[in-house]
C-alpha positions in Angstrom: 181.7 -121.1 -28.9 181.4 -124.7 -30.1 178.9 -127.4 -29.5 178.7 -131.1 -30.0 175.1 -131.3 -31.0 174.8 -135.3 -29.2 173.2 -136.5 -25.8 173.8 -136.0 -22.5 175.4 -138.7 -20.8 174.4 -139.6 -17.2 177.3 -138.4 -15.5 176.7 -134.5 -17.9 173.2 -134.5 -16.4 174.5 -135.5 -12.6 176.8 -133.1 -13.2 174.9 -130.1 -14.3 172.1 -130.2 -11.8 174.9 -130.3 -8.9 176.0 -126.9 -11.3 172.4 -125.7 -10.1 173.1 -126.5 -6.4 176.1 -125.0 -6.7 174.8 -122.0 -8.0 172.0 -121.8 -5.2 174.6 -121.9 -2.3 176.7 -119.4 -4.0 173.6 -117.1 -4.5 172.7 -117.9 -0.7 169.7 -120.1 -1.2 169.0 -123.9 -0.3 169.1 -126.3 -3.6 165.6 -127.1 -2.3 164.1 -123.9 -2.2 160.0 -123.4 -1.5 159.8 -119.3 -1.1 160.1 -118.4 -4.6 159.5 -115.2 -3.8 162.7 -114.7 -1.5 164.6 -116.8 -4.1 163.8 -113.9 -6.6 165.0 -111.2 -4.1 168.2 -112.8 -4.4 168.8 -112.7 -8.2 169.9 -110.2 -10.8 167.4 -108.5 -12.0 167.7 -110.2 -16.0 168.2 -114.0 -14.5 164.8 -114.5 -15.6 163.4 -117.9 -17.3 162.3 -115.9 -20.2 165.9 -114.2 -20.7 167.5 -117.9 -19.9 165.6 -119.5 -22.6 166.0 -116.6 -24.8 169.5 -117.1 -24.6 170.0 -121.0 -24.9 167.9 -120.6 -28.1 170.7 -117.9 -29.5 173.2 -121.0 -28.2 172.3 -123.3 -29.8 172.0 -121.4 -33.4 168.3 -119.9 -33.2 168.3 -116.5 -35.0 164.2 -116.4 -35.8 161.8 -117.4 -33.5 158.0 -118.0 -35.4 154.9 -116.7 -33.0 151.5 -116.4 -32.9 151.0 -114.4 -29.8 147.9 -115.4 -27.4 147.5 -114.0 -24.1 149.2 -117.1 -22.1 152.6 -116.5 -24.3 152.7 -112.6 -24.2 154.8 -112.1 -21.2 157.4 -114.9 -22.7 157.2 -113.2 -26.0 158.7 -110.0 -24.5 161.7 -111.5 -22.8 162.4 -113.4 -26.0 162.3 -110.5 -28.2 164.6 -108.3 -25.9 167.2 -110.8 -26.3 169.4 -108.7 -29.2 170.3 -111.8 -31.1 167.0 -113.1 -31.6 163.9 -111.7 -34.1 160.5 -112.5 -33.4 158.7 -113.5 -36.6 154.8 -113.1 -36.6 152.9 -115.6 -38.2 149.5 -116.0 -39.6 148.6 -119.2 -38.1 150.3 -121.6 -35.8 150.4 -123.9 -38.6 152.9 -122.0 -40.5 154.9 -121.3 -37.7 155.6 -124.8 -36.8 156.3 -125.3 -40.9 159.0 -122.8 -40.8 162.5 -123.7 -40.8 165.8 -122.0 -39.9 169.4 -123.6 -39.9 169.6 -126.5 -38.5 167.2 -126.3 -35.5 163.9 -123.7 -35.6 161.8 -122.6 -32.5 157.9 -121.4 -32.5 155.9 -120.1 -30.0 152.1 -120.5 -29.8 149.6 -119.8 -27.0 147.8 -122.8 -24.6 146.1 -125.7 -26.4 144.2 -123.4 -29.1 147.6 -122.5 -30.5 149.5 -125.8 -29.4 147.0 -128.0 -31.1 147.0 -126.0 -34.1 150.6 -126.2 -34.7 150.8 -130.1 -34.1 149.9 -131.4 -37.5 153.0 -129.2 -38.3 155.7 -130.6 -35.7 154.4 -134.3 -36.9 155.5 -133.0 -40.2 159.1 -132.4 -38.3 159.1 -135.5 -36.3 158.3 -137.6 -39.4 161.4 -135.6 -41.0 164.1 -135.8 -37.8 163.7 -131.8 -37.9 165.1 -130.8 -34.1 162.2 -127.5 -33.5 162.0 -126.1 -29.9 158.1 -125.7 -30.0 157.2 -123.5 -26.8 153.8 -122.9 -25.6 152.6 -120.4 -23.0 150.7 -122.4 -20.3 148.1 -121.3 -17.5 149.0 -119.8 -14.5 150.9 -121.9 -11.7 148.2 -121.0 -9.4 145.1 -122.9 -11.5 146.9 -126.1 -11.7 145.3 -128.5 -9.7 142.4 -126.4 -8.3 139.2 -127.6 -10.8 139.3 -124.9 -12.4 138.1 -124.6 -16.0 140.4 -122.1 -18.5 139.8 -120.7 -21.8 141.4 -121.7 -24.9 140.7 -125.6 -23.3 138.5 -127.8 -24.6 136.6 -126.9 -20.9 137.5 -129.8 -18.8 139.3 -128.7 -15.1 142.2 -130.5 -16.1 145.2 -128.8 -18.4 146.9 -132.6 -19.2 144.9 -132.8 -23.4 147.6 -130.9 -24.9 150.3 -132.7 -23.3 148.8 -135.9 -24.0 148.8 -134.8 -28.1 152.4 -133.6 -28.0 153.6 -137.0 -26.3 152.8 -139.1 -29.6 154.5 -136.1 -31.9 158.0 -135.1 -29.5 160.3 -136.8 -28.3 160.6 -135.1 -24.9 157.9 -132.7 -23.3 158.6 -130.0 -20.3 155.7 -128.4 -18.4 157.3 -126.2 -16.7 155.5 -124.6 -13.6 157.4 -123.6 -10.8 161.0 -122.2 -10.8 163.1 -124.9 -9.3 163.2 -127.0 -11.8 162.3 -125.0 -15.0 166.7 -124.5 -15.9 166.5 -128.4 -15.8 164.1 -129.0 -17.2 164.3 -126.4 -20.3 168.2 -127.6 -20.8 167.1 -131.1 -20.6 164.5 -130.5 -23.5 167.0 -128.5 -26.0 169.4 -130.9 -25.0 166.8 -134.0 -26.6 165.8 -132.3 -29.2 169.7 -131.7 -30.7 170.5 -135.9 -29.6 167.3 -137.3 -31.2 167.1 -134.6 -34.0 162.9 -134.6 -33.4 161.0 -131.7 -32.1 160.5 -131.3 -28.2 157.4 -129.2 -26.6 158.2 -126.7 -23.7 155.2 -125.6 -21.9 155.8 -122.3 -19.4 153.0 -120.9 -17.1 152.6 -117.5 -18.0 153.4 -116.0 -14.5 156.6 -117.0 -14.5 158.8 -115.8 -17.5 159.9 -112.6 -15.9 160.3 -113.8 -12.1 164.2 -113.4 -11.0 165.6 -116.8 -9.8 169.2 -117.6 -8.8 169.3 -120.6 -11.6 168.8 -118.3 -14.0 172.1 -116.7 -13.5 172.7 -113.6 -15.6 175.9 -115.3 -17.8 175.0 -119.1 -17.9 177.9 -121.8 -17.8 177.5 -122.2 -21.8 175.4 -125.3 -23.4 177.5 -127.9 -24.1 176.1 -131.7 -25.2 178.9 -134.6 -24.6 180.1 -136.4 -27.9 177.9 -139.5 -28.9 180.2 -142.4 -29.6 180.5 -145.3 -31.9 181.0 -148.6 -29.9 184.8 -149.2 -30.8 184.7 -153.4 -31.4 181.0 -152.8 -32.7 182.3 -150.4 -35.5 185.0 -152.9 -36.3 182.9 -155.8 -36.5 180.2 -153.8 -38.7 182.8 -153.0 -41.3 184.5 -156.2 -41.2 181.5 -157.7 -41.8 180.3 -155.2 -44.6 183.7 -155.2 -46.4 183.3 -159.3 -46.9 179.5 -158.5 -48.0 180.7 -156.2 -50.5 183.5 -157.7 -51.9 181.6 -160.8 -53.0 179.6 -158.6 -55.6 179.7 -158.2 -59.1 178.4 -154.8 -59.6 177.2 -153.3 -56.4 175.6 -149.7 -55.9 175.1 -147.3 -52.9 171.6 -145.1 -52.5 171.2 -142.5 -49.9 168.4 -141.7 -48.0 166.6 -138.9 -46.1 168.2 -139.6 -42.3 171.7 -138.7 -44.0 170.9 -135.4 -42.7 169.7 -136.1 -38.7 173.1 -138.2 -38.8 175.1 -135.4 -39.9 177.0 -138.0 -42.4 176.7 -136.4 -46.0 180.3 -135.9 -46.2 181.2 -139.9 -45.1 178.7 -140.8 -47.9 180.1 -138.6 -50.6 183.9 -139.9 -48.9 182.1 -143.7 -49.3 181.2 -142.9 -53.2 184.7 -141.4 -53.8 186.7 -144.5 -52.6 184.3 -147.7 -53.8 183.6 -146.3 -57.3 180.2 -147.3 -56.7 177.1 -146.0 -59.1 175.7 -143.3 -56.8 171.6 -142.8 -56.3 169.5 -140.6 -53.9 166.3 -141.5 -52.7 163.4 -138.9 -53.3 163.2 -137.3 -49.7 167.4 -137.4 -50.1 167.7 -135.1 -53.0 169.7 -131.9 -53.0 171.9 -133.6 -49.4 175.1 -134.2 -51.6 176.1 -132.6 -54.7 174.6 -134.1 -57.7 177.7 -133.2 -60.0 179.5 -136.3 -58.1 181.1 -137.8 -61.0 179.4 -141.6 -60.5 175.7 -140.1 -59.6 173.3 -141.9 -61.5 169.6 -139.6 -60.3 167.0 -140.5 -58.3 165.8 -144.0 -56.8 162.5 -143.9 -56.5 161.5 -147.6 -58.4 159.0 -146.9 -62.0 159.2 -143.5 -61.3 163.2 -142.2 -60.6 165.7 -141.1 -63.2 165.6 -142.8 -66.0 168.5 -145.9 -66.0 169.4 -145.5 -62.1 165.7 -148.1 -61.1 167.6 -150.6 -63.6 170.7 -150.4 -62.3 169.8 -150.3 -58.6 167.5 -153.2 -59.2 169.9 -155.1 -61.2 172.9 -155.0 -58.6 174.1 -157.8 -56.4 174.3 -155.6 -53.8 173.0 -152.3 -52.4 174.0 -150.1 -49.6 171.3 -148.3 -48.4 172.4 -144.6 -45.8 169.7 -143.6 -44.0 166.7 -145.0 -45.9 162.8 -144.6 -45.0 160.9 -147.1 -47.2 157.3 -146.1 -47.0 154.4 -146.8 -49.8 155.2 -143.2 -51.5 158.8 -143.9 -51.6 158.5 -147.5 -52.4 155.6 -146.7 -55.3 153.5 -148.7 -53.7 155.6 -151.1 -52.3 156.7 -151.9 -56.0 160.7 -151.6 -55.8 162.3 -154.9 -56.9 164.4 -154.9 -53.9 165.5 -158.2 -52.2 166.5 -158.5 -48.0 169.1 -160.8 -48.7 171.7 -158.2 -51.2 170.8 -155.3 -48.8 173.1 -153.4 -46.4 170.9 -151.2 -44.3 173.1 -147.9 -42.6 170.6 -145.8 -40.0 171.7 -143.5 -37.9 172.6 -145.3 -35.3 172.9 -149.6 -36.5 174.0 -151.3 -39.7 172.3 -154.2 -41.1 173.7 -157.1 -43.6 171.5 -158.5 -45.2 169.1 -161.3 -43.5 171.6 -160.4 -40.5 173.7 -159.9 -38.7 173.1 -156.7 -37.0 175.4 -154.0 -35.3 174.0 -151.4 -33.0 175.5 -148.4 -31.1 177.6 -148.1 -34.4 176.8 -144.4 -35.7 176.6 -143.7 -40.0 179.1 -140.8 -40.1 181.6 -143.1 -38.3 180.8 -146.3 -40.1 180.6 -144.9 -43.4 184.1 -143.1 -42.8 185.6 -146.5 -41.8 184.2 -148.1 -44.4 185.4 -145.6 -47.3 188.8 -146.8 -46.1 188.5 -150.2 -46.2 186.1 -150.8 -49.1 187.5 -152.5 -52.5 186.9 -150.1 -55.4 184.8 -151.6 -58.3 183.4 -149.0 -61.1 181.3 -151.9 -62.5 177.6 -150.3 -61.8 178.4 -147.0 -63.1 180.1 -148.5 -66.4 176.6 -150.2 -67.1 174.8 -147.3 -66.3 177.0 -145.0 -68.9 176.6 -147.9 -71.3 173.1 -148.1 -71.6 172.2 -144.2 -70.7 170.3 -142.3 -73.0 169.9 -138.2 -72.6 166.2 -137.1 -71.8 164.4 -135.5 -74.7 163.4 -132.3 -74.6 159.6 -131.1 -74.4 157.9 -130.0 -77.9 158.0 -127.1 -78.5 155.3 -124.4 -78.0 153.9 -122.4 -81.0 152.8 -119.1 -80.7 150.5 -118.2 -77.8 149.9 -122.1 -77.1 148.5 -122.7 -73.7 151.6 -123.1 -71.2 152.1 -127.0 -70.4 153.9 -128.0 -67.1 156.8 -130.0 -69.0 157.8 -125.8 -70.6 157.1 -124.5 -67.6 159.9 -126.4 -65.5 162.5 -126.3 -68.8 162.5 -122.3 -67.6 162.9 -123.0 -63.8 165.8 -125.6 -64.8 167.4 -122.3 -66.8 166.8 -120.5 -63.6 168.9 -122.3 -61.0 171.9 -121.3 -59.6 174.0 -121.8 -56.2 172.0 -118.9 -55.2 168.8 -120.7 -55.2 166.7 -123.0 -53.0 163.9 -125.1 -54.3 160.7 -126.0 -52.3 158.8 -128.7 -53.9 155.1 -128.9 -52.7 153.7 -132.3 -52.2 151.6 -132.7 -55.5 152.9 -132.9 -58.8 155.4 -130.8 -57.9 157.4 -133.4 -56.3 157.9 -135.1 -59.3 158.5 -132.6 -61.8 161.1 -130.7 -59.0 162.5 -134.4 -58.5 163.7 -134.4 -62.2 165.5 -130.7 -62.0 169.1 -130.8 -62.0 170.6 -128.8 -59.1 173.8 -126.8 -59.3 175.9 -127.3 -56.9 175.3 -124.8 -53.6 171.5 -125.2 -54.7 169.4 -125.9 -52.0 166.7 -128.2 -51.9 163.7 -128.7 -49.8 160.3 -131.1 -49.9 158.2 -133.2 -47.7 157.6 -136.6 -48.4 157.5 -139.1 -45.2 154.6 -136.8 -44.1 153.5 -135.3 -47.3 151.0 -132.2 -45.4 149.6 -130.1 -48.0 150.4 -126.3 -47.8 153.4 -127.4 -46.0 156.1 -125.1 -48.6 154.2 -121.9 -48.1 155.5 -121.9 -44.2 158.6 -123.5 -45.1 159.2 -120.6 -47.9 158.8 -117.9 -45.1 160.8 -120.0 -42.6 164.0 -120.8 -45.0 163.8 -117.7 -46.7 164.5 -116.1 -43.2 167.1 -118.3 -42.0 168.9 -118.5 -44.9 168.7 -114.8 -46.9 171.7 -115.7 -49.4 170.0 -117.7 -51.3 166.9 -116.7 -53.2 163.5 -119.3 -52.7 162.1 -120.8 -55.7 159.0 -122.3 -54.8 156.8 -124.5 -56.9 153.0 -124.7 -55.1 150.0 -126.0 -56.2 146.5 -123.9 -56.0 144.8 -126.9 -53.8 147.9 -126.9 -51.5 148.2 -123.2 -51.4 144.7 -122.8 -50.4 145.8 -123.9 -46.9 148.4 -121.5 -45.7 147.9 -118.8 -48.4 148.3 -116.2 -45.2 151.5 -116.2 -44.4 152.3 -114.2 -48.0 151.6 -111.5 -46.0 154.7 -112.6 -43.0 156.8 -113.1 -46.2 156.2 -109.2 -47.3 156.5 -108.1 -43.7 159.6 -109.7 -43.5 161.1 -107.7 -46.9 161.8 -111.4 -48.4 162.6 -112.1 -52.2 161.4 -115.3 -53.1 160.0 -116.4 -56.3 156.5 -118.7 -56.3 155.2 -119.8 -59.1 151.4 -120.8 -58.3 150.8 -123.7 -60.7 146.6 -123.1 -61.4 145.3 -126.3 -62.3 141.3 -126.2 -60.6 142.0 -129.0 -58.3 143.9 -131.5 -55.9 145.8 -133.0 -59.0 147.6 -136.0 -56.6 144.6 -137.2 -55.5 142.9 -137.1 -58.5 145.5 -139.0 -60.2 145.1 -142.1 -56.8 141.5 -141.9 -57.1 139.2 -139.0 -58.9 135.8 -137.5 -57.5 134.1 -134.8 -57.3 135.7 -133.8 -53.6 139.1 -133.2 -55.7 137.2 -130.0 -57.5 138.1 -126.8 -55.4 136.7 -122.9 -55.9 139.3 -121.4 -58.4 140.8 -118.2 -57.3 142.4 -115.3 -58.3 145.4 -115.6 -56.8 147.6 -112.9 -57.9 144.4 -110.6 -57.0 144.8 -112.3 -53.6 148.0 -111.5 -52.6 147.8 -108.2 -54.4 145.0 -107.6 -51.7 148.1 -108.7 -48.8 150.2 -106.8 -50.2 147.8 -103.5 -50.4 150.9 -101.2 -51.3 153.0 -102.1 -48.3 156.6 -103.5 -48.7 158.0 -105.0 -52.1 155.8 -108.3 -53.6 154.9 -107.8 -57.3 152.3 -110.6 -59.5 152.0 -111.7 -62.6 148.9 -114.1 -64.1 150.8 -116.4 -67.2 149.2 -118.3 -70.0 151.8 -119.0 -72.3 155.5 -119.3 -72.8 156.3 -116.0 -73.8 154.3 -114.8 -70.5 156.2 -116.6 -68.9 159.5 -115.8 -70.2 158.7 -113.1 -69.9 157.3 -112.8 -65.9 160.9 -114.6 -65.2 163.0 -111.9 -66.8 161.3 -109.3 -64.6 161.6 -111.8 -61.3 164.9 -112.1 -61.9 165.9 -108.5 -63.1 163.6 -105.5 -62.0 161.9 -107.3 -59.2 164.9 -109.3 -58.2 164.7 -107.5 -54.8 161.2 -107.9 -54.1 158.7 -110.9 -53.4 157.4 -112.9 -56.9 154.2 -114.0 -57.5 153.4 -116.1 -60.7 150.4 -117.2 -61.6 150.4 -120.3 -64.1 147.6 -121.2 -65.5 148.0 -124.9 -66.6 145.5 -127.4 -68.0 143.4 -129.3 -65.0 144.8 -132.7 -66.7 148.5 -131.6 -67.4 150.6 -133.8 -65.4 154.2 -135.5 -65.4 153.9 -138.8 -66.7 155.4 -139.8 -63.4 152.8 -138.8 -61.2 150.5 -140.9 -63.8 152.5 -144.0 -62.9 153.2 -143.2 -58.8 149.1 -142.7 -58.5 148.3 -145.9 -60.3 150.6 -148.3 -58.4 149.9 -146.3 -54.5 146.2 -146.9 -56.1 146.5 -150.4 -56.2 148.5 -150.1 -52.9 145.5 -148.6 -50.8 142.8 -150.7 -52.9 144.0 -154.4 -51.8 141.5 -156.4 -50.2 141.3 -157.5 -46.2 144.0 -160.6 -46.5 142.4 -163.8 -45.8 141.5 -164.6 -42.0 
């Protein structure tokens, strides 16, 4: 079965709710039926809400659904787990649930307003990101809403609307679903938002209802199917006529591609754009790892004082710059620092292309647009001959002598030996994001990291949530002790769940980013013993083995049993690393995003 993952048009959702009627008057019912009871009577026995939602999940590619249960979601939880196709993943916290990831869209499930407010901080992390997650919550009983009543697990007003209110600012479509009529709308509608605007949706279901019979429900639902989104045809023309003349005027121009590549499914246009322009070829930070970086014209990463070195002077340097699917904030900008200019930029989102000071084109969609344009565009190599001309290789780090204290700069020379198209990388936010930004990935090597919303402890539930969605490829994770203090539980869903990753804990005493943007004494955290820690998780059930490094040859050592004897168990590594040892790049990015927060009030 195939889906278009796009929005419903309003003629797909007349036509499905008149599916609904249709269904009622074949089941014997009114479409406007008030005795749910005899409704129920009526229907098989598994046309239940639970078992319907169970299954659009499957539908729509869910394999792992991420819970933390709580007595308004346990009834939900059981139809959703008797659904063959899909596992039930236990969490430690609701945090780590809503961090966890799966192919292409992910699902949690957490109890009423305890559990939904503690996973929000993660689904802003997915909005901020265009992740589509289905993030369900068990709700009260139909029968308490509207009578003044005060519930547990609320904040103790006699009103259930707080949570909802929260989830409006961080989803792009919320469903409280309590009563039966309308809950197949209005679950379909949800999933069918969340896979058209690529952002996360909250479902909320009274907890009396998930295993009531109703005729909607039927036992083998008409499959989910999402009508094509379309590029306006004489808006698509105009937008490449117009960016073909832009382009052709420069002298050496350069495309960079962003993070949004990914919610507009156009990686394969971009990489079709590079091949037929010639142009010099740059990813933004958050972009990394979305098209192969052995492209013959890619030049590294933009990120402005603090990218690959050469691709900042050639970006800077052009005439002209396409931009696919950029986010310019003050961490990808360095403080607003890049020496970009309006006038030489063409802007590509997901959904409208921008030239320049103008015009503008909207309804015109990247994948299309960049296809278009890849057949139209004049080549011109000139920006990538500059860059080979004045590129330079990278040195190499000093190197260690004998039982020297590890440094960082060693430390990721191994995990560079390490990669293959079996790998993923996590990148923590931290120093880690810059020292991860400068690995170079093999092609088939996944990449992962958070930047837009930069959470700390985000890649411990991402680890467990990519690990289980995508078991071919082994988890490298690179985590910081500050950020790891966070989410440190869910070490023990990862061993539950037999998964083989590889973390390497980087033990520096402190929050090392913040330090580095503006020192005190709040950056200080209680060290740990963190291989002791997770030796305590583990207590002898399932496969996780630790190691505690100092120096190289520890940790050449650790990495030759993590990737031979213990290649089929979970890898904890300890490295101990100086509390000042830094990339010189996080040096520079905390100075300027300094200087960013410290201006003063502008003159009123």
């Amino acid at each position: 079965m195939s889906f278009i993952f796009h929005c419903h048009s309003r003629k797909y959702q007349k036509s499905y709710k008149n599916h609904n009627m249709d269904n009622s008057v074949a089941n014997g019912t009114s479409s406007c039926i008030q005795d749910t009871h005899s409704s129920s009577i009526m229907a098989s026995p598994d046309a239940t809400l639970g078992r319907h939602l169970a299954r659009r999940l499957v539908e729509i590619g869910v394999g792992d659904v991420f819970s933390v249960p709580g007595d308004f979601n346990l009834t939900l939880l059981d139809h959703l787990i008797a659904e063959p196709k899909l596992k039930n993943i236990g969490c430690c916290n609701e945090l780590n649930a809503g961090y966890a990831r799966d192919r292409g869209v992910g699902a949690c499930v957490v109890t009423f307003t305890v559990g939904g407010l503690s996973v929000i901080n993660a689904i802003g992390g997915a909005y901020s990101e265009n992740l589509p997650i289905i993030c369900i919550v068990g709700g009260p009983n139909t029968n308490d809403y509207g009578t003044n009543r005060i519930l547990h697990h609320t904040i103790g007003l006699p009103h259930f609307s707080q949570e909802l209110r929260c989830f409006q600012t961080v989803t792009c479509y919320q469903a409280v679903v309590n009563n039966l009529e309308d809950a197949h709308e209005q679950i379909d509608r949800a999933i069918a938002t969340a896979l058209k605007e690529s952002k996360p949706v909250y479902i909320s279901i009274s907890c009396n209802l998930p295993a009531i019979p109703h005729p909607t429900f039927s036992r083998d639902p008409i499959p989910f199917c999402l009508s094509p989104r379309l590029s306006n045809k004489r808006g698509l023309e105009a937008a490449v006529d117009a960016a073909v003349a832009f382009l052709s005027k420069a002298v050496k121009p350069v495309m960079i591609g962003g993070p949004k590549l990914r919610a507009a499914k156009a990686c394969d246009a971009f990489v079709e754009l590079a091949d037929s322009s010639g142009y010099a070829m740059a990813m933004m930070p958050s972009a990394k790892g979305l098209v192969a970086e052995q492209h013959p014209h890619f030049i590294g990463t933009y990120w402005g004082a603090v990218g690959t070195s050469y691709c900042a002077e050639i970006v800077e340097s052009a005439d002209a710059y396409l931009f696919a699917g950029p986010i310019f904030n003050d961490y990808s900008s360095v403080g607003y620092s890049l020496l970009i200019k309006r006038e030489k930029t063409l802007i590509v989102q997901p959904d409208r292309v921008v030239i320049g000071n103008g015009p503008a084109f909207g309804c015109v969609f990247m994948k299309d647009f960049l296809s278009e344009l890849a057949k139209k565009v004049k080549k011109n190599e000139t920006a990538y001959e500059n860059y080979r001309r004045i590129f330079v290789p990278e040195g190499t780090p000093l190197k260690s002598q004998p039982n020297e204290p590890l440094r960082v700069n060693v430390l990721f020379q191994h995990i560079q030996k390490m990669l293959s198209a079996d790998n993923a990388v996590i990148a923590e936010t931290g120093d880690s994001w810059f020292n991860c930004q400068k690995l170079k990935l093999p092609e088939g090597c996944g990449y992962q990291f958070q930047m837009q919303y930069g959470s700390i402890g985000w890649s411990v539930g991402a680890t467990l949530g990519y690990a289980q969605s995508v078991p071919e490829k082994r988890v490298i994770s690179c985590i910081g002790d500050g950020s790891f203090q966070v989410t440190a539980q869910d070490v023990s869903t990862m061993i539950r769940c037999d998964q083989k990753s590889i973390i390497f804990l980087i033990n520096n005493g402190g929050y090392t980013i913040e330090v580095e943007i503006h020192d005190g004494p709040y950056n200080v955290i209680k060290n740990w013993n963190y291989t002791g820690l997770v030796d305590a998780i583990h207590n002898g059930e399932g496969n996780c083995w630790t190691q505690k490094v100092k120096t190289e040859e520890e940790l050449i050592e650790a990495i030759a049993t993590a990737t031979g004897e213990k290649k089929d168990c979970l890898c904890f590594i300890e490295v101990i690393v100086h509390k000042d040892d830094t990339s010189k790049e996080l040096l520079e990015w905390g100075s300027r995003v300094c200087s960013a927060n410290g201006r003063p009030p502008n003159p009123q």
